[in-house]
C-alpha positions in Angstrom: 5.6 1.0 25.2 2.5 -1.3 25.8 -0.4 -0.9 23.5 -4.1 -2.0 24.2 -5.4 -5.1 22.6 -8.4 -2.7 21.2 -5.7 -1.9 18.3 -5.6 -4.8 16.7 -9.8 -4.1 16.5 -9.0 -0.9 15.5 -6.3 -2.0 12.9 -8.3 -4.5 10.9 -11.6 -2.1 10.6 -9.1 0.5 9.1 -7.4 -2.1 7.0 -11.2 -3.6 6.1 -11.5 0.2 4.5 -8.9 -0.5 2.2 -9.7 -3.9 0.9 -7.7 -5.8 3.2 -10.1 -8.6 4.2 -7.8 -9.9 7.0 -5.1 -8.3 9.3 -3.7 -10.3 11.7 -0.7 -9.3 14.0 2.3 -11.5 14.7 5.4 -11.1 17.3 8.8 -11.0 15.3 10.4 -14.2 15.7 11.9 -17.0 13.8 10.3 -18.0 10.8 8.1 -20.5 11.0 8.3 -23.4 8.5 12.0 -22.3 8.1 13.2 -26.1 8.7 10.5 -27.1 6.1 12.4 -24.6 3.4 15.7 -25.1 4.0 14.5 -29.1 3.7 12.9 -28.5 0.5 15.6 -26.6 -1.0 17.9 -29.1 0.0 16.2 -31.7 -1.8 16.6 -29.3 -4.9 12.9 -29.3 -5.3 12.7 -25.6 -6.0 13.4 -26.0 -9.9 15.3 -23.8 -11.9 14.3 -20.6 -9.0 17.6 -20.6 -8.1 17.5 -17.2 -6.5 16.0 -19.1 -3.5 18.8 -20.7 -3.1 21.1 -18.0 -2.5 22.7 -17.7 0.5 22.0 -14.6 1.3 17.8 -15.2 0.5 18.1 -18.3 2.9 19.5 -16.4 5.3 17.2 -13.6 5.5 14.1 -16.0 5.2 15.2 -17.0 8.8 14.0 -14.5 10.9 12.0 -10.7 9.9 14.4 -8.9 11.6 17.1 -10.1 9.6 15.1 -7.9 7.0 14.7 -4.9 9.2 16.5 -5.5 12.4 14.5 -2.9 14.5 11.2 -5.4 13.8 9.1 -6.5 17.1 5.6 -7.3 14.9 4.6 -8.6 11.8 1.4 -7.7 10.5 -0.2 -10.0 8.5 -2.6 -8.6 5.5 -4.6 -10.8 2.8 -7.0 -9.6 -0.2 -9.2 -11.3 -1.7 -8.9 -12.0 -6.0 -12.3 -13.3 -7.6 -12.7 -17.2 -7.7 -12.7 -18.6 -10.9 -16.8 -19.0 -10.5 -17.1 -15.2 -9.9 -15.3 -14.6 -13.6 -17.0 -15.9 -16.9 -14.5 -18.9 -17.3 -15.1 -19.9 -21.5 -14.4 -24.0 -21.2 -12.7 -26.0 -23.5 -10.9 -25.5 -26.9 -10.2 -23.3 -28.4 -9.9 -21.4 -25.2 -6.7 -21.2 -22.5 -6.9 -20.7 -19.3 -5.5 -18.2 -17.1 -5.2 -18.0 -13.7 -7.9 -16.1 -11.9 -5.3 -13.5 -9.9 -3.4 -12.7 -13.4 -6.9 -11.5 -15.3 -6.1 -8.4 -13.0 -4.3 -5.6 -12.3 -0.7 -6.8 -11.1 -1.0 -6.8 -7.1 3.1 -5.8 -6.9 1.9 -2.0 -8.3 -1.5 -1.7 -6.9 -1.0 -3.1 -3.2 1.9 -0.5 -2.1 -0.3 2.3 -2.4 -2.9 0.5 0.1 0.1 -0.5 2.3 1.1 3.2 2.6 -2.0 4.3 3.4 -2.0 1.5 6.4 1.3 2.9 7.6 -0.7 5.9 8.0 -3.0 4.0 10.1 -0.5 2.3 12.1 1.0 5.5 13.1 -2.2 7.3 14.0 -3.6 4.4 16.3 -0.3 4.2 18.0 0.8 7.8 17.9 4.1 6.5 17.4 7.2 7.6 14.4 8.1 3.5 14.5 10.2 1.9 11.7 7.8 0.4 9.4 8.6 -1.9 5.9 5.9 -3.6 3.8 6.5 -5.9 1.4 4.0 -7.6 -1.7 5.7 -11.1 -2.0 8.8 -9.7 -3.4 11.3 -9.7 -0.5 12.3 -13.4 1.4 9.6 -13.5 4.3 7.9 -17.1 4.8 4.7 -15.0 4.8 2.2 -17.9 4.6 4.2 -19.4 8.5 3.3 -15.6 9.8 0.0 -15.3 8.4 -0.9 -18.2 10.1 1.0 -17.1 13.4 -1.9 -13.9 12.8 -4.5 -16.2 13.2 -5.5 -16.0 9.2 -5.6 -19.4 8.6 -3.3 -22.8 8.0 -1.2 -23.8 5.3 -3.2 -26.6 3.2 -2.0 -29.9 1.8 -1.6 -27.9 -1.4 0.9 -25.3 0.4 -1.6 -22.7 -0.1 -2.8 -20.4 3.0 -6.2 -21.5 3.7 -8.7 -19.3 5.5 -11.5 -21.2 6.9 -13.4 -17.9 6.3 -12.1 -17.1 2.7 -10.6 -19.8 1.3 -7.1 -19.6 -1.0 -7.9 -17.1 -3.1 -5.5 -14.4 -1.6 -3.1 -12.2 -1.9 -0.5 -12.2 0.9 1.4 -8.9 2.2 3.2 -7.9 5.3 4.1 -4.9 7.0 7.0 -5.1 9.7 7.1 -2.6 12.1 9.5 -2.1 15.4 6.3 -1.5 17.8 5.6 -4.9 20.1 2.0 -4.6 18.8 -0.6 -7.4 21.2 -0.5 -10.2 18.9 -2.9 -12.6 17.9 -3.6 -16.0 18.9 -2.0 -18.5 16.6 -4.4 -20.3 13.8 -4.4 -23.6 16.0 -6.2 -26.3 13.6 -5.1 -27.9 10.6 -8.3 -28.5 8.9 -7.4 -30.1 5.6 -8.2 -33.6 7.9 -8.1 -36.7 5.6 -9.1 -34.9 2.0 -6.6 -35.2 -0.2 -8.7 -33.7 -3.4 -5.8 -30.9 -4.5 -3.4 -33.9 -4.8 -5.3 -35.9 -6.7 -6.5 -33.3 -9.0 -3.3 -32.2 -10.0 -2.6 -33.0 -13.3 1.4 -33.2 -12.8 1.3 -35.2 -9.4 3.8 -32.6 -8.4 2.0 -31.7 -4.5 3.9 -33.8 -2.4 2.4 -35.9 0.9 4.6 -33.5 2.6 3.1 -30.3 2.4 5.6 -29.1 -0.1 5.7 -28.8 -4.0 8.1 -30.4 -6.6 8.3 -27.1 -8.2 9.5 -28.1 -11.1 6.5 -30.3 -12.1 3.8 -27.2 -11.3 2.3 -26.2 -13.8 2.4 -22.5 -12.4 5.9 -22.9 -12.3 6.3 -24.0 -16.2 3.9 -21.3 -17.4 5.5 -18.5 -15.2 8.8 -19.2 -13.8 10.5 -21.5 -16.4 12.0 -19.5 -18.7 13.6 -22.4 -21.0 11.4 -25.5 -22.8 9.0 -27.2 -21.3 9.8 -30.8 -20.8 8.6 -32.9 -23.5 6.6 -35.2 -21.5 4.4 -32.3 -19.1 3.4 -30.7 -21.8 0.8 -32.8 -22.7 -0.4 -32.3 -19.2 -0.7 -28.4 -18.9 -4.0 -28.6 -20.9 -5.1 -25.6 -21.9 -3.5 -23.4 -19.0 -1.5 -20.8 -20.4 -0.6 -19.2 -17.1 -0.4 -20.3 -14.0 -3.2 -23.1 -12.4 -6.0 -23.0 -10.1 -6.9 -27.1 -10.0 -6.1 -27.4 -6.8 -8.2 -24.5 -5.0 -11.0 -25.2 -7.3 -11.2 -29.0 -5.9 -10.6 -27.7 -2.1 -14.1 -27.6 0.0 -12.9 -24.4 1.4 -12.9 -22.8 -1.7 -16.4 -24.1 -2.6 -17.5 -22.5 1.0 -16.4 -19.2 0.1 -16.9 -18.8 -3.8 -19.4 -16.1 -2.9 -17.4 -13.8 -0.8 -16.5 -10.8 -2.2 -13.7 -9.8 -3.3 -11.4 -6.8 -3.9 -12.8 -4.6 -6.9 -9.3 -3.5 -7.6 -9.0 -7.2 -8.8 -12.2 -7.4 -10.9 -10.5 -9.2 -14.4 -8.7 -6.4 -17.4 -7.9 -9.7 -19.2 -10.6 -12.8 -20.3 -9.7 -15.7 -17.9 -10.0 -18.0 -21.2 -8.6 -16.1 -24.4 -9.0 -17.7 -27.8 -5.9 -19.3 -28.1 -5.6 -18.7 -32.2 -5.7 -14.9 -31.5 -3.0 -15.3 -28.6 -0.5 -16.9 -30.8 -0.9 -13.7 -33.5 -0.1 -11.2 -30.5 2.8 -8.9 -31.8 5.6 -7.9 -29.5 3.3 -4.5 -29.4 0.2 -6.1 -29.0 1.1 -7.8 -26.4 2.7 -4.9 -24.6 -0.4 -3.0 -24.7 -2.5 -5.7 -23.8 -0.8 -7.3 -21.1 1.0 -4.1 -19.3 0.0 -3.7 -16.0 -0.8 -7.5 -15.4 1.0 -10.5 -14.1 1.0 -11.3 -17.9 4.1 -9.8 -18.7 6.4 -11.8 -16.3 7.6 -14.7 -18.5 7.5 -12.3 -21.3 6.1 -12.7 -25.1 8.4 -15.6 -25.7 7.3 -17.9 -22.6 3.4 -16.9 -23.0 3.4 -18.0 -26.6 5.5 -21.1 -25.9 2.3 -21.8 -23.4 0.4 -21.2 -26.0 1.5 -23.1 -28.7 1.3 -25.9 -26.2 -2.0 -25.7 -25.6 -3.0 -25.5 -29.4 -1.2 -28.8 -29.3 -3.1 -30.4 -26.6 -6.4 -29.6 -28.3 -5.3 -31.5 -31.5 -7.3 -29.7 -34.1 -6.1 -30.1 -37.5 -7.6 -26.8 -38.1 -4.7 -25.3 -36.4 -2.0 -26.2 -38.6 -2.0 -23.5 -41.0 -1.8 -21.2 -37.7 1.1 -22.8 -36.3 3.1 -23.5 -40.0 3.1 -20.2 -40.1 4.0 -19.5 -36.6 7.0 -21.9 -37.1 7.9 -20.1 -40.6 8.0 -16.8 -39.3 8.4 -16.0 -35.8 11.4 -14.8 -34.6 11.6 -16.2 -31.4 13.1 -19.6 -31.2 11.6 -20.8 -28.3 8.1 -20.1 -29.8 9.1 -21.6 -33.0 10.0 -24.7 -31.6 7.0 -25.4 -29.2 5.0 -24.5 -32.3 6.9 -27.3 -33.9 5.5 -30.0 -31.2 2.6 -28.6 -31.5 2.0 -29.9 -35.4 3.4 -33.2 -33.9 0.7 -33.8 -31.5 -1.7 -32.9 -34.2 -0.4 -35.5 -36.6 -1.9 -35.0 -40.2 -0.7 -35.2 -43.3 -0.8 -31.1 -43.7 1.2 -30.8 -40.0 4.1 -33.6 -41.3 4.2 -31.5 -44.7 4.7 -27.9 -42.5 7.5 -29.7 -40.4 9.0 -30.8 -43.7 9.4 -27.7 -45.1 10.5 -26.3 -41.8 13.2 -29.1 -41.4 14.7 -27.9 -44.7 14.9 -23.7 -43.9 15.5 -24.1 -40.2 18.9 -23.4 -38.6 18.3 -22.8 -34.8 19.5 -26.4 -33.2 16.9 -26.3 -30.5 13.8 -25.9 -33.0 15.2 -28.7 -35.1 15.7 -31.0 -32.8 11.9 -30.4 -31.9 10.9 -30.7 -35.5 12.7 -34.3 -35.8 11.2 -35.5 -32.6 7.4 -34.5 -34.1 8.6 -36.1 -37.1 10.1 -39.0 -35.5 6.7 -39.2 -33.7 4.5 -38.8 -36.2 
């Protein structure tokens, strides 16, 4: 069955009406960018993700209809989170920084019930029962190669999808669907041209001249997906960002074109972009259930968003903090908290922070914090 190119009109007024701010229509076909992948796993720069690597994740990141093998179209859908200008961003200590799509609801429980509802839509325009799947960035589809086979945008030096009329700030879904819908024409330009701004700005030099990311230096990646310590020498270079990064869409022009377009109100922030970081490092296992639930927040858990925090009390250097984090590394339970509290005091280097990792050398028995209390010592 042919359909009329008036449905892709039709399709992105409806979607419009529930907050998508693109969708874009793509045929079913190998996945663009799938060399590039494959490349960049190969040169193991994917970290400690090793999920990606599996062989059944590669596989199925080939092609959408290895996902649903009925598939004829991918449609392409973006929202837009608030820029960091359209939140009240608090700079400087004492006060961490979160990433501006985090302050929100979590987009993984609030974007299936918009992607129903689109189903819906999809049916009724088509009066078809087709097969349909959507998926919020939790199944393998290179969804940034098919966004920009929809016509959304290109994929910036930063690897971020860039829409010339948005910017980066989006959210990326898809809905597959085994209808040959009338796709759209291609993004054709790759208008990053000779800036290189994001790679510069980058504290940790990890965006690479290839369009790809040394994952393992991002400092998204270190607050979120590293579960384990934070190598000793890139802490001093996550600042105060206690999850996730936005550096390198703040520098991009595009961005600063489109800081004032709106964006979805089911994204407006639950959580400060910049929390005091002495009050983060207090959050109970309770507190920070109740606080965080319901927000990217939770995904590296109490344990990993304390380590980032401790971390960041340690790059502001306040001697004013050491009673905070002596206590920290006397009495929390978690060892992984403990022992990034324990570099902290190093960076801080004052008589009071040597005393505190002292008395901590003499009562502490996890290996891993003591070897972090010798090396502050050590330092100090």
């Amino acid at each position: 069955m042919s359909f009329p190119a008036s449905i892709a009109i039709d399709l992105q007024a409806e979607a419009e009406r529930l907050g998508f701010v693109y969708c874009g229509i793509a045929p079913a076909q190998p996945a663009p960018h799938y060399a590039v992948f494959t490349r960049w796993l190969a040169q193991g720069l994917h970290g400690g993700m090793a999920y990606l690597a599996r062989a059944h994740e590669i596989t199925a990141r080939a092609d959408p209809r290895r996902l649903m093998e009925t598939c004829r179209s991918v449609i392409s859908l973006a929202v837009r989170y608030p820029a960091p200008e359209q939140i009240e961003v608090k700079e400087g200590y004492p006060y961490g920084r979160i990433a501006a799509y985090a302050c929100a609801a979590d987009y993984h429980i609030v974007l299936p019930q918009r992607m129903e509802a689109l189903q819906a839509v999809v049916r009724r325009l088509t009066g078809s029962q087709m097969a349909i799947r959507s998926f919020t960035d939790a199944a393998p589809i290179l969804e940034r190669g098919f966004a920009r086979l929809a016509g959304m945008g290109w994929i910036g030096k930063n690897t971020c999808l860039i829409s010339p009329r948005f910017g980066s700030y989006l959210l990326l879904a898809e809905l597959l669907v085994s209808a040959e819908l009338p796709p759209a024409e291609p993004f054709p330009f790759d208008r990053c041209g000779t800036c290189r701004r994001c790679i510069q700005a980058c504290p940790t030099g990890c965006i690479r001249p290839d369009r790809t990311l040394d994952a393992a230096r991002c400092i998204s990646y270190l607050t979120i997906e590293h579960k384990g310590v934070i190598p000793r020498d890139l802490r001093p270079k996550l600042g105060n960002w206690i999850f996730g990064c936005d550096i390198c869409q703040q520098v991009c022009p595009w961005n600063r074109r489109s800081a004032r377009q709106p964006f979805n109100p089911l994204f407006a922030p639950r959580l400060p972009p910049s929390p005091d970081l002495r009050s983060e490092l207090t959050l109970s296992a309770e507190d920070f259930r109740r606080r965080c639930a319901g927000t990217p927040l939770t995904r590296p858990k109490r344990r990993g968003y304390l380590r980032n925090v401790a971390v960041a009390l340690g790059n502001g250097r306040n001697p004013q903090d050491v009673p905070l984090l002596a206590a920290v590394l006397q009495g929390e339970a978690e060892p992984l908290v403990r022992a990034h509290a324990a570099w902290a005091l190093g960076q801080i280097d004052s008589a009071a922070a040597r005393a505190a990792l002292a008395a901590a050398r003499r009562r502490e028995a996890e290996p891993l914090v003591q070897g972090e209390i010798e090396q502050a010592l050590q330092a100090g």
